[in-house]
C-alpha positions as a Markdown table, in Angstrom:
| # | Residue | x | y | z |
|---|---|---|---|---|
| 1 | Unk | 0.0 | 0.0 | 0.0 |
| 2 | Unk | 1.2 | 3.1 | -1.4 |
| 3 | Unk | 0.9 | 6.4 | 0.8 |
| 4 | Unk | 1.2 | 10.3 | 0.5 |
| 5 | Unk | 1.1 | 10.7 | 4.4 |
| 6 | Unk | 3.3 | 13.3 | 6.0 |
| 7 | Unk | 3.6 | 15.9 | 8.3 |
| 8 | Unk | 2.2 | 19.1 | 8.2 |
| 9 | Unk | -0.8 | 20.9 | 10.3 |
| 10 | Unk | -2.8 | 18.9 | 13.1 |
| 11 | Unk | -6.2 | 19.3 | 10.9 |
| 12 | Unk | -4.2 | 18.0 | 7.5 |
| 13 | Unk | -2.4 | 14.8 | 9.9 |
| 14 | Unk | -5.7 | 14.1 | 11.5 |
| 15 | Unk | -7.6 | 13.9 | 7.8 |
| 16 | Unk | -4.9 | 11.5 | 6.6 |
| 17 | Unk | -5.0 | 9.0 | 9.3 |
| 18 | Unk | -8.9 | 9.3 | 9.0 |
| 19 | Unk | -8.5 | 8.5 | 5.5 |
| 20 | Unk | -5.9 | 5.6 | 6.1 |
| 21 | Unk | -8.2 | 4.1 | 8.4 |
| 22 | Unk | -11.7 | 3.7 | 6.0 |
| 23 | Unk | -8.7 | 3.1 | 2.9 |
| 24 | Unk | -7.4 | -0.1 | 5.0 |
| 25 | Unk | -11.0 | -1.1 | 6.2 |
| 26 | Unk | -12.0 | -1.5 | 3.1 |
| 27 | Unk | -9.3 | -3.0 | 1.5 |
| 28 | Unk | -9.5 | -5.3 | 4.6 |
| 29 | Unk | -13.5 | -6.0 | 3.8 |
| 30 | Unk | -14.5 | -5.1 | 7.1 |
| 31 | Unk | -17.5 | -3.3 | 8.2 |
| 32 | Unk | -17.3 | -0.6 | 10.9 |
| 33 | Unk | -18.6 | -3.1 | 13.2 |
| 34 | Unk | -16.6 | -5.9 | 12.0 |
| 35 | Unk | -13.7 | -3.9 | 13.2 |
| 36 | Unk | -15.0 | -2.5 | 16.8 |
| 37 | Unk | -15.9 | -6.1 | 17.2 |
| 38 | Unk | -12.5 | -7.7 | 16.3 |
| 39 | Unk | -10.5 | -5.1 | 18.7 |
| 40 | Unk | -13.1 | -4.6 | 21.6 |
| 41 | Unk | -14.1 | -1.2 | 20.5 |
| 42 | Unk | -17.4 | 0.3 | 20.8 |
| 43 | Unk | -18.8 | 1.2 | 17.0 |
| 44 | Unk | -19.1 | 5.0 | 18.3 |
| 45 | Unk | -15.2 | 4.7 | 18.8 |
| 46 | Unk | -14.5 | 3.5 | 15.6 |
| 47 | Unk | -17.1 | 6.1 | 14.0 |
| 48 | Unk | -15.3 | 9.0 | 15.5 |
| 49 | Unk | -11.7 | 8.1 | 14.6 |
| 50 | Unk | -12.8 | 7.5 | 11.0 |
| 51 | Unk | -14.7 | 11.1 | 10.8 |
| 52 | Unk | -11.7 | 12.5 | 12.2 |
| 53 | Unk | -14.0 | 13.8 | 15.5 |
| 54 | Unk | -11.6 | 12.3 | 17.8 |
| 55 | Unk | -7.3 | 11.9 | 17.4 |
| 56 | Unk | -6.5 | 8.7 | 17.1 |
| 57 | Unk | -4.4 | 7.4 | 19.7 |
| 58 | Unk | -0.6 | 5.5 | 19.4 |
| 59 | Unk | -1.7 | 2.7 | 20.9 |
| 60 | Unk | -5.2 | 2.6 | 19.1 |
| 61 | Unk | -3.4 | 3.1 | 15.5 |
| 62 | Unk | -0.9 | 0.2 | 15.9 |
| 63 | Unk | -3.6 | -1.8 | 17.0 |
| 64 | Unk | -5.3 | -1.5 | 13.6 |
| 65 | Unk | -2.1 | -1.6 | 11.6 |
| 66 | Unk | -1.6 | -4.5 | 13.3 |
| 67 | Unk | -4.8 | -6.1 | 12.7 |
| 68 | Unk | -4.5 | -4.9 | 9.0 |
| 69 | Unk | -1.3 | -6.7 | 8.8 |
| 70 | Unk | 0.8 | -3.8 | 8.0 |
| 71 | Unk | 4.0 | -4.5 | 7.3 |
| 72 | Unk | 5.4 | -1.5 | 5.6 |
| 73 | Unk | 7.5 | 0.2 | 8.2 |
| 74 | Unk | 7.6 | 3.7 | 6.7 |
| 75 | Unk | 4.2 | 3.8 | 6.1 |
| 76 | Unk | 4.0 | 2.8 | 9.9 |
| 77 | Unk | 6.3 | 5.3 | 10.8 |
| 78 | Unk | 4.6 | 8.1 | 9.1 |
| 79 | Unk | 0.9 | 6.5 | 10.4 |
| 80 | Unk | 2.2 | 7.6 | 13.8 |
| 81 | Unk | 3.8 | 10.6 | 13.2 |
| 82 | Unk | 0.6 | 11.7 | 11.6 |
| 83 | Unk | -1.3 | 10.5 | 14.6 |
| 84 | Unk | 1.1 | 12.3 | 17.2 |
| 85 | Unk | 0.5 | 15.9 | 15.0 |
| 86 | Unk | -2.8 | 15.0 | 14.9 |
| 87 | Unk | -3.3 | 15.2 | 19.1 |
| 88 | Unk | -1.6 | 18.5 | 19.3 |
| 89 | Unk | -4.1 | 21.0 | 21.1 |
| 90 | Unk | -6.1 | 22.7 | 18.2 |
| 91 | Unk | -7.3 | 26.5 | 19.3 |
| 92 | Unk | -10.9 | 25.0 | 19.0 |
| 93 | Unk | -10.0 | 23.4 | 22.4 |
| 94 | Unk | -9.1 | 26.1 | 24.7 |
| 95 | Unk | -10.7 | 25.8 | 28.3 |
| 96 | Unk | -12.4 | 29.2 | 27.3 |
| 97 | Unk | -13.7 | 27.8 | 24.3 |
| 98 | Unk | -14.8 | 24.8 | 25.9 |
| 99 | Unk | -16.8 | 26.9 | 28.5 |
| 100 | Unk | -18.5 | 28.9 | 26.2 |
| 101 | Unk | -18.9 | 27.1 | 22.6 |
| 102 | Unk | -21.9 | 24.3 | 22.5 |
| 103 | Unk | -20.6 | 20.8 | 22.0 |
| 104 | Unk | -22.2 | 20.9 | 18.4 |
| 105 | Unk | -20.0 | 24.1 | 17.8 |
| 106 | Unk | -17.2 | 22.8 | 19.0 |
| 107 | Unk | -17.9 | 19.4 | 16.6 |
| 108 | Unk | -18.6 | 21.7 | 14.0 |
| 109 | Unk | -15.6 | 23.0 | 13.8 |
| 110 | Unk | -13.2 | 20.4 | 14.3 |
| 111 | Unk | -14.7 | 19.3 | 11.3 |
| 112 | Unk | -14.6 | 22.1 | 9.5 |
| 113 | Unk | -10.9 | 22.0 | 9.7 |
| 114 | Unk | -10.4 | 18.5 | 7.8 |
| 115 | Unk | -13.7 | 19.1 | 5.6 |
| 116 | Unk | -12.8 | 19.0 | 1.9 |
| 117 | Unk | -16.3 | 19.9 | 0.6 |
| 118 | Unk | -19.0 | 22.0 | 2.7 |
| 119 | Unk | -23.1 | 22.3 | 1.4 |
| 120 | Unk | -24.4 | 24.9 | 3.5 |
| 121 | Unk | -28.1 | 25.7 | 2.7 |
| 122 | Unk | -29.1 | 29.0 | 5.4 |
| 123 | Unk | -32.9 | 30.4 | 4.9 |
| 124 | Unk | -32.6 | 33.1 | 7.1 |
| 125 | Unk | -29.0 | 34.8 | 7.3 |
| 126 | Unk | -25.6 | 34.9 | 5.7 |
| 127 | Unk | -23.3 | 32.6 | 7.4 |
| 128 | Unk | -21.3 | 33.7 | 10.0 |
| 129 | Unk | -18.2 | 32.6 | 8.5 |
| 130 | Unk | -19.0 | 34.8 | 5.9 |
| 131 | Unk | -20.5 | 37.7 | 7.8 |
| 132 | Unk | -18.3 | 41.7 | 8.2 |
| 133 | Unk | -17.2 | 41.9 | 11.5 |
| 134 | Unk | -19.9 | 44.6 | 12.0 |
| 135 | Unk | -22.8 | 42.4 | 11.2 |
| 136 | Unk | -21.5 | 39.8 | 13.5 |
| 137 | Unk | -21.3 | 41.8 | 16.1 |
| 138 | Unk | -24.5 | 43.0 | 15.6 |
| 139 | Unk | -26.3 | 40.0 | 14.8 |
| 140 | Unk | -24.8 | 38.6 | 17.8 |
| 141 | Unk | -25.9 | 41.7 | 19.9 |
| 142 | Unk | -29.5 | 40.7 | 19.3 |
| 143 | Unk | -29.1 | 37.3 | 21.2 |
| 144 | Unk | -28.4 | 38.7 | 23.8 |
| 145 | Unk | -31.5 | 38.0 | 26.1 |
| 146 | Unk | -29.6 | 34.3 | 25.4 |
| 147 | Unk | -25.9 | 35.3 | 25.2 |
| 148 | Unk | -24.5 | 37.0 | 27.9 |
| 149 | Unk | -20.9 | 39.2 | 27.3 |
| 150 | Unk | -18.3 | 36.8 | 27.0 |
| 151 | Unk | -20.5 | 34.1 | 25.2 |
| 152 | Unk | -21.1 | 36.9 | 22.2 |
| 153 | Unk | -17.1 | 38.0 | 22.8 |
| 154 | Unk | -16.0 | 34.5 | 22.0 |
| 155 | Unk | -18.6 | 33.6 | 19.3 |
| 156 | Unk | -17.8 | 36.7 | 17.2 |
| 157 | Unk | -13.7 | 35.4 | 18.0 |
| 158 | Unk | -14.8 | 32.4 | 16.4 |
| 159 | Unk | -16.7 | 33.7 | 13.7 |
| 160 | Unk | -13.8 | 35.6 | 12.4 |
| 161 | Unk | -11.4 | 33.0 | 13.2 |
| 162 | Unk | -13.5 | 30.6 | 10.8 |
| 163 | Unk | -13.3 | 33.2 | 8.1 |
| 164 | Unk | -9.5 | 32.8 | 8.0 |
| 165 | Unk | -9.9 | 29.0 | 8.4 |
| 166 | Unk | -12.4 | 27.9 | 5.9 |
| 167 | Unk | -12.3 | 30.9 | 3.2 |
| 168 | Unk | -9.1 | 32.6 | 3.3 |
| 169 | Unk | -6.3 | 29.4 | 3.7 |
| 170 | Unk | -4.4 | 28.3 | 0.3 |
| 171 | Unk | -6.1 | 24.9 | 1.3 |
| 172 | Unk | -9.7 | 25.8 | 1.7 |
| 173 | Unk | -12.6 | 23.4 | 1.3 |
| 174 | Unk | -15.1 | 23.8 | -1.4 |
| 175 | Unk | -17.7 | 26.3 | -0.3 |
| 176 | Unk | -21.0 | 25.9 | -1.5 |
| 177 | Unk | -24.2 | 28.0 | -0.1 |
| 178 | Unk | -27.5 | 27.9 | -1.0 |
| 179 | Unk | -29.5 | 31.4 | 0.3 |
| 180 | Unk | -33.2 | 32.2 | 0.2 |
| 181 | Unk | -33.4 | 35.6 | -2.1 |
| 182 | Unk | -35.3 | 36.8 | 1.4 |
| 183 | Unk | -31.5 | 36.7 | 3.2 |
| 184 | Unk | -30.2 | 39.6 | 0.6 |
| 185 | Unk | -33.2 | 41.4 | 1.4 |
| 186 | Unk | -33.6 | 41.1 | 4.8 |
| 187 | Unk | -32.2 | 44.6 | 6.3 |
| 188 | Unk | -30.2 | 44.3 | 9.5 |
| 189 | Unk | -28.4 | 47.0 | 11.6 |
| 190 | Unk | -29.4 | 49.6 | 9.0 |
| 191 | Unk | -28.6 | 50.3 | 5.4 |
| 192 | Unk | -24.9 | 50.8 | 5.7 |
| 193 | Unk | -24.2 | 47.9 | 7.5 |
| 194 | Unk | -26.5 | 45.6 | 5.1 |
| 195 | Unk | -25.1 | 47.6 | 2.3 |
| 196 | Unk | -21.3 | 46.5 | 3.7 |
| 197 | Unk | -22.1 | 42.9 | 4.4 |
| 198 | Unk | -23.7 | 42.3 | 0.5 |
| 199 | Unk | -20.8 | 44.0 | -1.1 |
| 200 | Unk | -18.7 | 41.4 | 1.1 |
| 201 | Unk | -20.7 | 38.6 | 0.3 |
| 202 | Unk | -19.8 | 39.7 | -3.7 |
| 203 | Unk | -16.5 | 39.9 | -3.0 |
| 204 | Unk | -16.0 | 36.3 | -1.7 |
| 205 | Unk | -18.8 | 34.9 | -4.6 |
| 206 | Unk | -15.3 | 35.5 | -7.2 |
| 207 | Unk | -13.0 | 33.2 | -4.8 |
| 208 | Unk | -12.2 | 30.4 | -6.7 |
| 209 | Unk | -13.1 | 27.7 | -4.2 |
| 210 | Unk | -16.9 | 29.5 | -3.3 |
| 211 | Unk | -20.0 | 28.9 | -4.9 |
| 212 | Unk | -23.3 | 30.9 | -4.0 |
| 213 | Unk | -26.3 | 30.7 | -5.7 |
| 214 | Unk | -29.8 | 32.4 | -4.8 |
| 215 | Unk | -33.3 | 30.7 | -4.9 |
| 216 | Unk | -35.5 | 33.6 | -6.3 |
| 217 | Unk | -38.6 | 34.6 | -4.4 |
| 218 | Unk | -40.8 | 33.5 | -7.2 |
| 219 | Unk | -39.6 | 30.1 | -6.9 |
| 220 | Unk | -42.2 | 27.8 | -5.6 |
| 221 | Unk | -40.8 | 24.5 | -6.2 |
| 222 | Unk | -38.8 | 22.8 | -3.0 |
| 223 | Unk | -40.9 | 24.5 | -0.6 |
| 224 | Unk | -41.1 | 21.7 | 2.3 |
| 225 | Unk | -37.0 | 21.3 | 1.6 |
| 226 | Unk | -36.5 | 24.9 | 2.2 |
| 227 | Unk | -38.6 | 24.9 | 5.5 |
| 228 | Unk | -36.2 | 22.9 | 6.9 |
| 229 | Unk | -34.2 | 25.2 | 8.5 |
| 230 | Unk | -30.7 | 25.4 | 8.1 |
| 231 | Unk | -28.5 | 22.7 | 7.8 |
| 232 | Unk | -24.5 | 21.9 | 6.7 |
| 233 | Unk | -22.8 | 18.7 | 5.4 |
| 234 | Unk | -19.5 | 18.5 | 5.3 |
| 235 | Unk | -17.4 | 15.8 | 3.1 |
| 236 | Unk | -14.2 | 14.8 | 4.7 |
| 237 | Unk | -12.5 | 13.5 | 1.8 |
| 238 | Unk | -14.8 | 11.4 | -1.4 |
| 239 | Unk | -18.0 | 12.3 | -1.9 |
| 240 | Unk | -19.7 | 9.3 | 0.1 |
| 241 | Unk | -22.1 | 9.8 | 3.0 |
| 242 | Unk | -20.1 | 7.8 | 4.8 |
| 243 | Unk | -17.4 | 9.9 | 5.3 |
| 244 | Unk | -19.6 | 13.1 | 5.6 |
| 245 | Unk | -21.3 | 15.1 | 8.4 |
| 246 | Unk | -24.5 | 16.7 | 8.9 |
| 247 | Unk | -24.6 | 19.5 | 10.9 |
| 248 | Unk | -28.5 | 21.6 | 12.0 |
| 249 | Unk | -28.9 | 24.5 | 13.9 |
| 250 | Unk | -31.8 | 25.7 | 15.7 |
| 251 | Unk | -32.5 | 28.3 | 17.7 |
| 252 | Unk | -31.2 | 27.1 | 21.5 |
| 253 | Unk | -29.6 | 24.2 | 20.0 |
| 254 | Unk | -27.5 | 22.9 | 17.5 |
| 255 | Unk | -26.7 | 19.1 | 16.5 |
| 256 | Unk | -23.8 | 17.1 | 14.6 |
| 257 | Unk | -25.3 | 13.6 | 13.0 |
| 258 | Unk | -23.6 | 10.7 | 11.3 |
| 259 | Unk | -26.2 | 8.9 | 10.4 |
| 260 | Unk | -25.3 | 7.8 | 6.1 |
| 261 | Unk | -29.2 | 7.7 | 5.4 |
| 262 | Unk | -29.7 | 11.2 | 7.2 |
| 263 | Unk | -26.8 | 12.6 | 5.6 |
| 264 | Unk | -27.7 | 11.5 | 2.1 |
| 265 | Unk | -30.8 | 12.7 | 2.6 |
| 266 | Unk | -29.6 | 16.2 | 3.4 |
| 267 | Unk | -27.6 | 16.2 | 0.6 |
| 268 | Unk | -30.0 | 15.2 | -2.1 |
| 269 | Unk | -32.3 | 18.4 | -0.8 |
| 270 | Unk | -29.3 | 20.7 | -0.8 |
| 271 | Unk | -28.6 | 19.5 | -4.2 |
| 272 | Unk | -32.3 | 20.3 | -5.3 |
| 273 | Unk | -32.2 | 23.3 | -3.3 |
| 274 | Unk | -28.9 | 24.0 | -6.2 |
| 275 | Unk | -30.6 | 23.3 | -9.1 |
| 276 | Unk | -33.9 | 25.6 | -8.2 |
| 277 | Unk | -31.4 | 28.4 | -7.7 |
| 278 | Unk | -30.4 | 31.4 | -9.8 |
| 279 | Unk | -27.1 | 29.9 | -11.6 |
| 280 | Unk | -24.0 | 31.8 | -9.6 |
| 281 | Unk | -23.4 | 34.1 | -12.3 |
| 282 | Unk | -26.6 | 35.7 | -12.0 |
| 283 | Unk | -26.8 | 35.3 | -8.0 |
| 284 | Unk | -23.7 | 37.5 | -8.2 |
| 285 | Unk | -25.4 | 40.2 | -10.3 |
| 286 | Unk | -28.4 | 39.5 | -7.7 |
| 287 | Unk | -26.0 | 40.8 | -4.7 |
| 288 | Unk | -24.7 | 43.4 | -6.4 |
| 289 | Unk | -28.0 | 44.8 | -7.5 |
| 290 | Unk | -29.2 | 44.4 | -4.4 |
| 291 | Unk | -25.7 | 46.0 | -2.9 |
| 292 | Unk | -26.0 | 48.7 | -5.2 |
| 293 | Unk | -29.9 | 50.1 | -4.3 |
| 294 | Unk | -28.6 | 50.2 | -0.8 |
| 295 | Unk | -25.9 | 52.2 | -1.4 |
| 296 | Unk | -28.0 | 54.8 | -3.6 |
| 297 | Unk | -30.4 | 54.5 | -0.3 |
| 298 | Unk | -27.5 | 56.1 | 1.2 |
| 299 | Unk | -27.5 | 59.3 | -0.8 |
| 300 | Unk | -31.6 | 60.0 | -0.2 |
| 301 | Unk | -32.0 | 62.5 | 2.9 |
| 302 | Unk | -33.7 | 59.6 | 4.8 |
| 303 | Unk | -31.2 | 57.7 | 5.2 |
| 304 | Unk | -29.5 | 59.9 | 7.4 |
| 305 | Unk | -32.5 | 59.4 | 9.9 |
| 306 | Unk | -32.0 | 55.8 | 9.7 |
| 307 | Unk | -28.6 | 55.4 | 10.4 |
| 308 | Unk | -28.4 | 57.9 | 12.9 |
| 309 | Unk | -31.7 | 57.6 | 14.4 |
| 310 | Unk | -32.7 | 60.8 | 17.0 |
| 311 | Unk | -31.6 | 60.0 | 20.9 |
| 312 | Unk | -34.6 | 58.7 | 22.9 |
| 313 | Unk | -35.3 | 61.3 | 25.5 |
């Protein structure tokens, strides 16, 4: 068995072990359960090494080279330096972090960080990964009856951090977003800042690695699919359910799933969510418009009363 394994970030180490480890499975016709069963592992266990939710221990990696027969000593060697890089605290696990992130958060973006392929269909708002600063903070402001100071401190730190992580890195993941034509619409923190955060949205649509597309208003087709509320899958390496994870956020709760059936499920709706939507071309010119009549907005003497509305007595 040939390999291309070798050392490099903790997120890149811990996606090649995870890939190693389905790669030898299968070459080994076992079934996730075969294998938990053969080593005295619980199938969770085995589940979470092979999404890469977990590192994968020393001890827990030899056990499966040895059970695969392994006998190519470099590949070994490289097996477990991988896994060793892999462990190294990521800034995702930070005792602050940890108090104030959901678990589902916190899953989301370990996964995020090894993800090669991300579907993100959002009804309702622009992603915060791809929100301005501004309209984070401000979006996050209006939680607050649910987030107290340091929860909205660390979860705009976060957003912007994930910025950097999923769009901006030479190595980033194939972004894909489906939006409601409502989202664009939608007016939040006044003209300028709505006005700011579509004319950033344009800007990231001409990345090479990010796709947006817009489902027009008129669109009547997909409606129980678009009631769903939003949802994320994220491929972490082919496209195969099996090695993909669905991630749904509510209102007081999010929720990572692994379930195959669930997860291909989620990703046959997002794909007819794709094909109802305005092609990306046009979505773009969609933005810009929409960018653009806010900024001329800007130039009638009512919007000065809007964005600088009187003092309350």
């Amino acid at each position: 068995m040939t390999s291309s394994l070798g050392g490099d970030t903790p997120a890149v180490a811990r996606q090649r072990v995870r890939r190693w480890l389905r790669q030898a499975r299968g070459e080994a016709d076992l079934t996730q359960t075969d294998l938990a069963q053969r080593l005295g592992w619980s199938l969770s266990k085995v589940q979470r090494m092979e999404t890469g939710e977990v590192a994968v221990s020393e001890t827990d990696l030899r056990a499966t080279v040895e059970l695969y027969g392994v006998t190519d000593l470099d590949l070994v060697a490289t097996l477990v330096k991988d896994a060793r890089l892999a462990r190294r605290e990521r800034w995702t696990t930070s005792a602050e972090y940890r108090r104030y992130l959901t678990v589902g958060l916190r899953r989301l973006l370990q996964f995020e960080a090894v993800a090669t392929k991300i579907r993100v269909y959002q009804p309702i708002l622009i992603p915060g990964v791809l929100q301005t600063p501004a309209m984070a903070d401000h979006i996050l402001g209006e939680r607050g009856t649910i987030l107290n100071e340091d929860e909205r401190r660390v979860r705009f730190e976060v957003r912007m951090r994930r910025r950097a992580d999923l769009i901006e890195r030479p190595d980033a993941p194939e972004y894909y977003l489906v939006l409601d034509e409502s989202v664009i619409l939608r007016i939040f923190g006044g003209t300028r800042l709505a006005a700011e955060q579509l004319e950033h949205l344009a800007e990231v649509a001409t990345r090479p690695k990010v796709f947006i597309r817009i489902i027009p208003l008129e669109q009547s087709q997909g409606a129980a699919i678009r009631m769903s509320g939003t949802f994320v899958v994220m491929n972490l390496g082919d496209d195969d359910a099996d090695g993909a994870v669905l991630y749904r956020e509510l209102f007081t709760a999010d929720h990572i799933d692994h379930d195959p059936e669930k997860i291909r499920s989620y990703r046959n709706a997002f794909e007819e969510l794709w094909k109802l939507s305005l092609p990306e071309d046009a979505s773009l010119r969609l933005i810009r418009a929409k960018a653009a009549d806010l900024r001329a907005r800007l130039d009638r003497p009512s919007a000065i009363v809007e964005n600088n509305p009187p003092l309350r007595p």
